[in-house]
N, C-alpha and C positions, 0 to 999 in steps of 0.2 A: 439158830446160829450158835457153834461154841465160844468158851469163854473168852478167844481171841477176838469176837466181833463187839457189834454192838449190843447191846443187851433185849433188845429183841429179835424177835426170830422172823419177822415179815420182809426181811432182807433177804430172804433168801427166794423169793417168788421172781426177783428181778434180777440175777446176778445172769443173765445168761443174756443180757440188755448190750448190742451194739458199741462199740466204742464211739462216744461223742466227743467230736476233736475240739476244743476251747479254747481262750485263754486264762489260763489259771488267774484271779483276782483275788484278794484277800475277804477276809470274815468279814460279815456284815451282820448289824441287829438293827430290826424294827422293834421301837418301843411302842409303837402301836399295837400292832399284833403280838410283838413277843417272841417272834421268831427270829432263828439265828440261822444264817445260808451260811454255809462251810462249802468253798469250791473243792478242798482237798485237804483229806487226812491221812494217818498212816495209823495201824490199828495195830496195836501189839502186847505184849507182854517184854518190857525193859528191863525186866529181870533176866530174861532169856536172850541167847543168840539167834535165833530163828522164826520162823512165825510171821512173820508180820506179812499185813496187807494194807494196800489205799485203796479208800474210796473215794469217788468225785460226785460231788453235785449232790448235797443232805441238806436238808432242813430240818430244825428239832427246837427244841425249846429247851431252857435254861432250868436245869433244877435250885442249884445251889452257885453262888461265886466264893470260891474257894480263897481266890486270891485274885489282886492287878497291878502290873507293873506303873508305868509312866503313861501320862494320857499328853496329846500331841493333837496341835491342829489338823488338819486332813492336807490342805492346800501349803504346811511346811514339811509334810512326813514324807519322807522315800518308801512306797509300798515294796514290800518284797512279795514273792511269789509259791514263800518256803511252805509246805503243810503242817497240818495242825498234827499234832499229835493225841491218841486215844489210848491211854495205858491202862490194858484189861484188867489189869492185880490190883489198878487204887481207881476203877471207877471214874477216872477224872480227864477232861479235856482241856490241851493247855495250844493256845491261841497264840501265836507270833503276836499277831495285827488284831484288830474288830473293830469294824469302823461303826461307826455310831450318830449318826447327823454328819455334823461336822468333824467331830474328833475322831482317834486314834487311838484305842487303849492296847498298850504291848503287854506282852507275856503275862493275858490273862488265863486262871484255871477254875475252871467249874464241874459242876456234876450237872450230866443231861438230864431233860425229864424226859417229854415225848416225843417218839422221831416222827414228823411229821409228814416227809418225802424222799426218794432218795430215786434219782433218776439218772445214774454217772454209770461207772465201770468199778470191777473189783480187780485190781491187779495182785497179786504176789511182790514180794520186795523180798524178801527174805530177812534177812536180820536189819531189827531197826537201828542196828548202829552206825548201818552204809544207807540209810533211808532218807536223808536232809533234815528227819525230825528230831528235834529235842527230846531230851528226856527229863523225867521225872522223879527221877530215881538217885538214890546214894551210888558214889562209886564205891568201886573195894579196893582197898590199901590193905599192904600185904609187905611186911618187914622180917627181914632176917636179925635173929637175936643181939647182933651186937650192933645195931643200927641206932645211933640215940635218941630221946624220946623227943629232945629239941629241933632234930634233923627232921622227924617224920611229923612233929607238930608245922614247920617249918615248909616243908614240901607239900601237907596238904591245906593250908592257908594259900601258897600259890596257885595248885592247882583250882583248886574253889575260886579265889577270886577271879582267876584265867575264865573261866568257863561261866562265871557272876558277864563277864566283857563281853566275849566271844560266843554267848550261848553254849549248853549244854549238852553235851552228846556223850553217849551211852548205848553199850555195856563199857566203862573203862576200868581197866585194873590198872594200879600204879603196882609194881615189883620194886623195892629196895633193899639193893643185896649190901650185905658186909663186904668185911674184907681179908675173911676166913675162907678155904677150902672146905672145909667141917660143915658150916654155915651155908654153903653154897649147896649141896647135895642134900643138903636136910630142905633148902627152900625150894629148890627146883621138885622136891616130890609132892611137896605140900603144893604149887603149883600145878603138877600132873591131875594132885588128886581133884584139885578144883577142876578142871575139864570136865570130869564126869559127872560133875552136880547141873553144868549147865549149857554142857555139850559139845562135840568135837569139830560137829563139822555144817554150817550153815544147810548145803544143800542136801545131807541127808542126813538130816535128824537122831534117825534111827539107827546107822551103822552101830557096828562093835566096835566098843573103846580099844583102843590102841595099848598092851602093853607097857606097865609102867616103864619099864626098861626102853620101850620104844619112843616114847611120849620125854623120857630124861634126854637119849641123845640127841632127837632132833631139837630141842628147848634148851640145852644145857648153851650153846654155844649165843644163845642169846643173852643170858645172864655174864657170860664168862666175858665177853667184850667189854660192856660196860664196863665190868668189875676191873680187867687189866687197862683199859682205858683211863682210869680213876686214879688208878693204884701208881699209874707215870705220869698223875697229876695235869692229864688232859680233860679235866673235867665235862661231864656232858652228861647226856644222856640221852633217851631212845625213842622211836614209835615206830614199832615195828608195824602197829596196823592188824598182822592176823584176818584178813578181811576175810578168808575160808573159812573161819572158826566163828565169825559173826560176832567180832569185839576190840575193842582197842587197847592196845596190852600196849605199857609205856615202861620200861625198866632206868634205871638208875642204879647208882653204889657210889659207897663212900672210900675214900672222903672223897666230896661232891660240892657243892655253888654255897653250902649254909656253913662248911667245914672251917675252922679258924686258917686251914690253909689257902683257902681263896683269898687272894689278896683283896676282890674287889667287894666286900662286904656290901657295900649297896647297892650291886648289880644283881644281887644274889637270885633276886624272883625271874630275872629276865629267864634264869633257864627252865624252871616250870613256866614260863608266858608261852616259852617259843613252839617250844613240846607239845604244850596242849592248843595249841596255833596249826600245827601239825595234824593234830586230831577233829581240828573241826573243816581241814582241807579235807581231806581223807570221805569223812563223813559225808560228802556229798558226792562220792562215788558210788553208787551200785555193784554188787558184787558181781564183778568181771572177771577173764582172764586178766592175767599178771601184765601181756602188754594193751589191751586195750583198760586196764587203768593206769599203765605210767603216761600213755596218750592223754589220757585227760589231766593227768595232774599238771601236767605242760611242762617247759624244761627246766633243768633242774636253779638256775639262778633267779627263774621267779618262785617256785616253789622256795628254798630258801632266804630269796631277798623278801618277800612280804611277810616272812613270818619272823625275820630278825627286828623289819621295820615295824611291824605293826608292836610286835611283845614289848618293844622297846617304849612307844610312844604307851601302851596299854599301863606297863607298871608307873612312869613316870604322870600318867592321865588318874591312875586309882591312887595314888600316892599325894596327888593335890588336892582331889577331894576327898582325902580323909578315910576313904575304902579299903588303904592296902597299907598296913603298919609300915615303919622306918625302919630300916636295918642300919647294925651298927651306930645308931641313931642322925644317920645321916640321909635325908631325901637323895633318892636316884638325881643326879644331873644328865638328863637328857641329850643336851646341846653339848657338854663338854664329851660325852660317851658320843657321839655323832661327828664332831669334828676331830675326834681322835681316830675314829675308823676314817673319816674321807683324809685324812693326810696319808694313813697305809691305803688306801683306795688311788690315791692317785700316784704314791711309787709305786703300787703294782702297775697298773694305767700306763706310768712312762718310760716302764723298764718294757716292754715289751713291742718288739715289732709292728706286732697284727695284734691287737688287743683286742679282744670279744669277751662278751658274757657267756660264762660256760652252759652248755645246753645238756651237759650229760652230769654226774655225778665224777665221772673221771675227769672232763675239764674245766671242773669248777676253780679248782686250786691257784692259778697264777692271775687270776680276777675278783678272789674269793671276798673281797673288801667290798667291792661295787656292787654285788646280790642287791644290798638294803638301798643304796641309792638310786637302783635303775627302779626299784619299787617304789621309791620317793617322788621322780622324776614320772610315772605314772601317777600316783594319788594326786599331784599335784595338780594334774589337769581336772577333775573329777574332787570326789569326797573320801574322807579317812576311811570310812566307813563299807564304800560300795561294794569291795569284796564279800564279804558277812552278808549285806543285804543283795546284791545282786550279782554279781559275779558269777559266786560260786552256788548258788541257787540254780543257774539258767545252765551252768556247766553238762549234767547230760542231756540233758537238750539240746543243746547246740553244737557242743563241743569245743573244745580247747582254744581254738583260731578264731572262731567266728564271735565266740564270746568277750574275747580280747577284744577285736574291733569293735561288736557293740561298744563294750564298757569304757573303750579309753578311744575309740575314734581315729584307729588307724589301723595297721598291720603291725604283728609283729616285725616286720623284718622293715619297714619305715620307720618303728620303735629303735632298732639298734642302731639307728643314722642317727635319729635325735640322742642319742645314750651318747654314741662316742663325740658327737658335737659338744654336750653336755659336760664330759669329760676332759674338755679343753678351755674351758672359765676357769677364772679364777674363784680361791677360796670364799669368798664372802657370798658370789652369784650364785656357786653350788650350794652352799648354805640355805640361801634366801628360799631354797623351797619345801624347808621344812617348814611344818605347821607350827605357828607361836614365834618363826625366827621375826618377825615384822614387829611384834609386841616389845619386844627385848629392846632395855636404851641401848646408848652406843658405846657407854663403857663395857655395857655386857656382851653385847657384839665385837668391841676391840679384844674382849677376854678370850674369849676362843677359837677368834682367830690367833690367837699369839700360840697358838697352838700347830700352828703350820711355819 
């Protein structure tokens, strides 16, 4: 087998082995024996765009433990279904789950010793950055010269601890453009030329690189939004995805969320939370046509309500226990940033005739406040968490509808009766389902409701 597989070669006696249809289960280890079953992995090189493959159904033995996350009862853990990931460049297998007796040990990483069986299937996946697995790897940060050293220390502390939350997915570039023309064409080639180190195009590997001239104009138009997006002080930023290219390219420019002109200095991470919230949706796509993945990403007010709600709850959650420094030295306020969007959520809500949650990216705009609450109004029924662990795991599997209904127990479109029903409480009810509003005395409950 090459270096994209496992390090022995007796896998390959078997690859021509029937598909056996399963249900995926999480890691398990006998401390008896010694042996570790892995229902599913994804086998790659996370330096690269391309390559990768899964296998189902191995047994091996543990050489080394590298490292372990968090260890959890069995009988309190939410299994997910995600695969293991095997990164050919560091040798190393890095585990979601591994149950163990009774426990749960999360984002454990070892080094195999001997593969003991392997009776599954080899599939293709193409680049492990659209594959559900984690990665293992540094990302690459990439700044234009007049970009400050506090800005880019600044975005990548968010982006890290984003992805510390969210788990880790990889190949990701961050791009941070100035706010020079000069600056911009000097970076966008330095971008080109990285293409060629680690390639243009997922499904064919080997094509010829694309003239730099050709490689500047389709690319250039990427950098230049953000930058005049910035530059009229709409501050934001990108994930463009790239999923042909087999990697997650995220741009930004200044001034931006860390810039003294952002008024809201302690909001500042939410926009690396949201972005890289972005990229671990994405992530669980397989590399598709253009419309069978906006089909799975599902309409556009869930795709951006879960990633406004969750970034929000993620900085103000790593900010309490002490994971994710203070800006401006002032802690994120959660609940007052929340009940200041549902007061514009509900005059958007009562200004309009026929009020709905936008389902395209063109009619998001006159609802554009309710995105994070209709995602509230689902976690609520369910856990903070199920998206990451199960959601979007089972997403191409099932697809976009039917995974809605497993995970939240009803249809979408039963969901938009309870939304707009929802949308007719008063402030304090719609409050009540955020997570922690029940904790809070009642002066701090009267505080933000005085906010409506």
């Amino acid at each position: 087998m090459d270096t994209r597989s496992f390090k022995t070669a007796s896998l390959l006696v078997i690859v021509s082995l029937p598909l056996i249809s399963k249900t995926f289960a999480v890691d398990t280890f006998d401390p008896a024996t010694g042996i570790l079953s892995v229902p599913r992995v994804v086998v790659g090189d996370w330096r690269l765009t391309w390559g990768a493959q899964e296998y189902t159904e191995i047994k091996l033995t543990v050489d080394e433990v590298v490292s372990v996350g968090q260890t959890t009862l069995l009988d309190e853990t939410d299994l997910t279904i995600r695969p293991d990931t095997f990164d050919t460049s560091l040798n190393q297998l890095l585990m979601p789950q591994v149950i163990v007796g009774s426990d749960v040990y999360t984002d454990v990483v070892i080094t195999i010793g001997e593969l003991i069986s392997f009776t599954g299937t080899i599939t293709e996946v193409g680049s492990p950055a659209y594959s559900q697995a984690r990665s293992l790897q540094p990302f690459y940060y990439s700044y234009s010269d007049d970009v400050p050293q506090n800005l880019r220390e600044l975005w990548e502390i968010g982006i890290e601890a984003a992805a510390k939350y969210f788990g880790r997915y990889g190949p990701l570039e961050l791009w941070m453009q100035g706010a020079g023309e000069e600056g911009l064409t000097s970076h966008i080639a330095k971008f080109c030329d990285r293409r060629k180190v680690i390639g243009m195009n997922v499904f064919e590997p080997d094509m010829p690189y694309m003239t730099l001239e050709r490689c500047m104009l389709i690319f250039k138009s990427y950098f230049q939004t953000v930058q005049q997006k910035n530059a009229n002080f709409q501050f934001g930023a990108g994930v463009q995805g790239d999923a042909l290219r087999g990697y997650h390219l995220m741009t930004s420019a200044i001034p931006g969320y860390f810039g003294k002109e952002y008024v809201h200095q302690d909001r500042a991470f939410i926009g690396p939370f949201h972005e890289y919230y972005h990229v671990m949706q994405r992530a669980h796509i397989s590399n598709l046509d253009l419309d069978g993945r906006m089909a799975l990403k599902g309409p556009t007010w869930f795709v951006e309500g879960v990633a406004g709600a969750l970034a929000d709850y993620a900085v103000m959650d790593m900010q309490s226990n002490g994971t994710l420094p203070l800006l401006d030295g002032r802690a994120y306020d959660f609940f007052d940033h929340q009940a200041q969007h549902l007061d514009l959520a509900r005059h958007q809500w009562q200004s309009l005739d026929d009020p709905k949650l936008g389902l395209t990216s063109e009619e998001i705009g006159p609802t554009f406040y309710s995105n994070s609450f209709a995602a509230w109004l689902l976690l609520s029924r369910t856990k903070v968490n199920i998206l990451e662990t199960t959601f979007y795991p089972n997403l191409m599997k099932k697809g976009w509808e039917q995974t809605f209904v497993d995970t939240f127990g009803m249809s979408s479109e039963d969901f938009y009766l309870l939304f707009a029903d929802y949308m007719t409480k008063e402030p304090e009810e719609q409050l009540a389902i955020m997570p922690g509003w029940d904790a809070l005395s009642r002066s701090e409950k009267d505080y933000y409701l005085s906010r409506f």
